[in-house]
C-alpha positions, 0 to 999 in steps of 0.5 A: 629308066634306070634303077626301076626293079624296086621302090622309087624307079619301079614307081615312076616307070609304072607311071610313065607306062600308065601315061602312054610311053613304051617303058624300058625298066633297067637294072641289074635285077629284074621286078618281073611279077610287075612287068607282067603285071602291067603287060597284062593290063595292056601298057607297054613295058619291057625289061633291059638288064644294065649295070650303069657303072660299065659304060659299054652296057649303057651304050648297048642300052641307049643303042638298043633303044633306039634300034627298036623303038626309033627314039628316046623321048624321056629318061630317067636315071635313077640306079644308086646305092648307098654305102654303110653308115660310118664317119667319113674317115672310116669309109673304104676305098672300095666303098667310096669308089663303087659309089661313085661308080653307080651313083655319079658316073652311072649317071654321067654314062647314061647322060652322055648316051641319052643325050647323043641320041636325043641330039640325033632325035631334034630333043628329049627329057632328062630326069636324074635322080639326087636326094634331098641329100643332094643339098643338105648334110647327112651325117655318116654317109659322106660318099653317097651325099658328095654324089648326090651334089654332084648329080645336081651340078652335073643336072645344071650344067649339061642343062646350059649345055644343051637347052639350045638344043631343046633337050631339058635336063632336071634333077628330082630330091626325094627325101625319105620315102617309104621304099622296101628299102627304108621298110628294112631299115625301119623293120631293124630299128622301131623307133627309126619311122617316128625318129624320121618323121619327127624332123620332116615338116608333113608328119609323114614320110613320101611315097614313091608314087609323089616322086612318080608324080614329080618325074612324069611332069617334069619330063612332060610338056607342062614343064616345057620351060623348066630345065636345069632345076632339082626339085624337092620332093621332101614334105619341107624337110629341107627348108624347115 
């Protein structure tokens, strides 16, 4: 599970290893208190640290995986950042192509490496991480949104690629979750929670845990026959 040092990807890893899997927490940081946390209550959780964006670390990664464990049964490509929040025209170069490199072609490495091995396994579960971004607009933050689409048509396409060869691949849309992350921005602006709540039909903003929730089942056997889906996890923002 990539991007799991924090927030929405520690979240699902920790369900994924409350459920029963041996749970490979990837990142470029280490949330080591948490591993051992979940060590100590007796899951199973190990730490691999990956840059998504360098292709020959996630080689490595997936390589490793399989070495050690024997099979890759679910994943969940999750790394992402996001860029300032400015108008299109003022994003940099080097803010737009580091971007893409977490954010669409992380994505990309880790699907290609997952996907071998579950060719070479007899199948397997994907899940990426969009946004509910991924089918809307949001204002200044054009790179981040353009990846988060291209991770839904890249979700659908690999899903065709592939679904003969029973290896299912979704996407998960969180909306605005209540992750460190959003807590920072919240913490600079007072009056940003009431101003997100505003426009989300719930009334209040996600947890990472509802994502948790969405992930382990779409990478379950109750959701054998979905694939190639993005699923909205964003208390009816998007449709209201």
């Amino acid at each position: 599970m990539t991007g799991s040092a924090m927030g929405i990807g520690l979240a699902c890893a920790e369900a994924f290893a409350k459920a029963g899997y041996i749970t490979v927490l990837a990142d470029i940081k280490e949330p080591r208190s948490q591993i051992e946390s979940l060590v100590a209550q007796g899951y199973k959780a190990v730490f691999y640290g990956c840059d998504v964006s360098n292709t020959r670390t996630v080689k490595e990664m997936i390589e490793w995986i399989a070495a050690t464990y024997g099979h890759l049964d679910a994943a969940l490509n999750n790394a992402g950042i996001q860029t300032p929040q400015r108008p299109m025209a003022e994003i940099t170069d080097d803010e737009f192509d580091r971007t893409v490199a977490v954010d669409l072609k992380g994505v990309w490495n880790c699907m290609r490496y997952e996907i071998l091995q579950m060719l070479r396994q007899g199948g397997g579960a994907i899940v990426n991480t969009s946004s509910q971004g991924g089918v809307t607009g949001f204002p200044g933050q054009a790179a981040y949104i353009a990846c988060k689409h291209a991770v839904i048509g890249l979700t659908r396409t690999a899903a065709i690629d592939y679904a003969a060869k029973h290896i299912r691949i979704n996407a998960v849309c969180p909306g605005v979750i209540r992750t460190p992350m959003a807590e920072e921005l919240m913490s600079r602006n007072p009056q940003l929670e009431a101003e997100l709540v505003r426009d989300i039909p719930a009334g209040r903003l996600g947890k990472p845990e509802e994502i948790a929730n969405a992930v382990l089942w779409l990478c379950g056997p109750q959701a054998s026959f979905v694939d190639g889906h993005a699923l909205l996890v964003d208390g009816a923002f998007s449709i209201h």
